[in-house]
N, C-alpha and C positions, 0 to 999 in steps of 0.2 A: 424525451417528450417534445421537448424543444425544435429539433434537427424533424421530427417527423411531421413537423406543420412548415416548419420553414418560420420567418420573423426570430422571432424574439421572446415568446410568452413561451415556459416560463423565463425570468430572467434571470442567466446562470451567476448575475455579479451581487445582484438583490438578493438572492437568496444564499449567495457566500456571506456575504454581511448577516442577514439574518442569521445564518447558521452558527456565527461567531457571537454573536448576541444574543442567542439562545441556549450556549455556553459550548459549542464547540470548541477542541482546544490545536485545530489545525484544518485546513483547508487538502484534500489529495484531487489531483485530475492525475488522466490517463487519455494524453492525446495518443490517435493513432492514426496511420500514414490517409486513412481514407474520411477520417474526423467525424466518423459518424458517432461519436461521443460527443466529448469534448473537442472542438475549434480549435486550431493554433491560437488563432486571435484573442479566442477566449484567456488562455493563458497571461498573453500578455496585457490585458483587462483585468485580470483575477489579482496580476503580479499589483500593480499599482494602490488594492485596496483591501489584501489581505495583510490583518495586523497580527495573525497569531501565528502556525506555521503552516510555511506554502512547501506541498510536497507534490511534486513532477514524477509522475511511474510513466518506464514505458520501454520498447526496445532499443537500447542506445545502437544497433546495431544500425538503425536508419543515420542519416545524417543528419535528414531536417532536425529531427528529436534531437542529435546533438546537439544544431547550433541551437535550437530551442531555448534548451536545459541553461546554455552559455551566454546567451542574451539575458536570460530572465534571474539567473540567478538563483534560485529558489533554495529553503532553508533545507531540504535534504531531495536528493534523486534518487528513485527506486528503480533499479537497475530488473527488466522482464522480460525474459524473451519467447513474448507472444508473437507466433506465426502470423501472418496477412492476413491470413483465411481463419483465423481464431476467432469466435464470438465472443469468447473473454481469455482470460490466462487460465492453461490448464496444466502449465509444468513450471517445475524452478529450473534453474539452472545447473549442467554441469558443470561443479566451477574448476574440475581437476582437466577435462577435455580444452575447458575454455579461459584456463586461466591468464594466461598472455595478455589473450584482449582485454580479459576482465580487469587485470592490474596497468594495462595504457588506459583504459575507463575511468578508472577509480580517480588515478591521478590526475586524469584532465579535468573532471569535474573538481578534485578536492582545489587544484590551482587556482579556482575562482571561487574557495569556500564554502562550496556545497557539505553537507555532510552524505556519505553515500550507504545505500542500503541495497544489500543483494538479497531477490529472490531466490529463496531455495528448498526444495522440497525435506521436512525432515527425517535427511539422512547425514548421522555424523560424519562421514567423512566429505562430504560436500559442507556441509559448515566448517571442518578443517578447511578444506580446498580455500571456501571465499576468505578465511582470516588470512591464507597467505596471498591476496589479491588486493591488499593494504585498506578492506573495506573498512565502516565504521561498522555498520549495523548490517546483521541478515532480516527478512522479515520470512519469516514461516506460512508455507504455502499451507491453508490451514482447509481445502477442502475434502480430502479426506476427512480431519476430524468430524467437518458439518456431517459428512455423510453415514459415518457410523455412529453419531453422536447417541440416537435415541433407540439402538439395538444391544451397544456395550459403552458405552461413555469411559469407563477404565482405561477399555483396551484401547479406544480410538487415540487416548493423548498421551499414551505411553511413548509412541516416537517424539512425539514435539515436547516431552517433559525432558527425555532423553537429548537431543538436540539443544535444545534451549542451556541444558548444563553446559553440555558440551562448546558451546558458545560463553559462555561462563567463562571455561576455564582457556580459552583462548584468546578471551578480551573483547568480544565481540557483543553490542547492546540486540537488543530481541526487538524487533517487530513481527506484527502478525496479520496475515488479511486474507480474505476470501470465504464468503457463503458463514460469515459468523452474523449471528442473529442474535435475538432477544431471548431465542430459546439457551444458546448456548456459551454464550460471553462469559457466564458470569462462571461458568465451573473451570472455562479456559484460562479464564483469569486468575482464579483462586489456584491453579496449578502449575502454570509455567514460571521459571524463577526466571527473573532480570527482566519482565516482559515491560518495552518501556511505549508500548505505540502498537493499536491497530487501527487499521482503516478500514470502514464499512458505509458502502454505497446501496448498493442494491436491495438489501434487505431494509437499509435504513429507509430508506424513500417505499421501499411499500409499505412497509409501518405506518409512516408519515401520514398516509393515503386516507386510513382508517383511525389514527390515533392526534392527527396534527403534527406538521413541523416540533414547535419550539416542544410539545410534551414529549414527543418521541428522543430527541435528544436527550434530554431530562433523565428519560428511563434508559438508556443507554450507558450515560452514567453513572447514575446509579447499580447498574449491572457491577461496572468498573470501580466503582469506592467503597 
């Protein structure tokens, strides 16, 4: 909203504070190389006055993005490799094709304390792949589920129930993001084991729109508890 008038309004640092005082329990951006999100600068503004946790998504394949990540520090990096011409993230990663890079990644960010989190679509053998890539966490590309949510809800999180074990037993913590709502949180929740963290932007903010910031939060977690 912000980027499409140009200035300031709304202000993305006011409303990380707000969001955190209305009990959010972590802050995510997703800068990308053309910023038409999230700002670089934004980041290093966000870095200074987020008190809960600061999580950085994005392609580490760029470099700015690297030094980004390496400057700022943030409490964990989401590892995505979203194409140029992407409108949002529409794949995980291969982490068996890409695992090289993936484990020189891993390591440069964990060098400076990051905790790190690879995107991956759920399929177990790409959550095998990213645990030998010395990640901490996967986060589960979760829009398929949205998509078949309200046709078969069973069958739709039978992979990411699947997955998610499988992450289990390889030592790996769960995260989860993309296209999860108010409709669907709470049964995704009730069903994937070790899920310790999802991120939700877009659904959340059109919420917001019609329900209020600080309530919409409110009913989010409550989805989650």
């Amino acid at each position: 909203m912000r980027n499409s008038r140009g200035g300031s309004q709304p202000n993305v640092v006011q409303v990380a504070i707000d969001c955190e005082k209305f009990g959010a329990e972590g802050i995510t951006v997703h800068p990308r190389p053309d910023e038409r999100h999230i700002r670089y600068q934004d980041v290093y503004d966000l870095k200074k006055i987020v008190t809960t946790e600061f999580n950085i998504e994005g392609n580490p394949t760029e470099k700015k993005f690297v030094e980004l990540v390496l400057a700022n520090k943030p409490t964990q990096v989401t590892l995505v490799p979203d194409a140029l011409n992407a409108v949002t993230s529409n794949a995980g990663w291969d982490t068996i094709k890409h695992k090289e890079q993936l484990k020189d990644l891993v390591a440069t960010f964990k060098s400076v304390g990051c905790r790190v989190s690879i995107f991956v679509d759920p399929i177990e053998k790409m959550v095998e792949g990213a645990a030998e890539t010395g990640t901490d966490r996967i986060e589960l590309y979760t829009e398929s589920y949205a998509h078949h949510y309200f046709s078969n809800r069973a069958d739709a999180i039978k992979d990411y129930v699947a997955a998610a074990k499988i992450a289990e037993i390889v030592g790996l913590g769960v995260n989860a993001g993309h296209d999860l709502s108010l409709d669907n949180l709470q049964y995704f929740k009730e069903n994937i084991p070790n899920l310790l963290e999802v991120s939700i932007g877009h659904a959340l903010i059109c919420d917001a729109l019609y329900l209020g910031l600080e309530n919409t939060i409110q009913l989010y977690l409550r989805q989650l508890n």
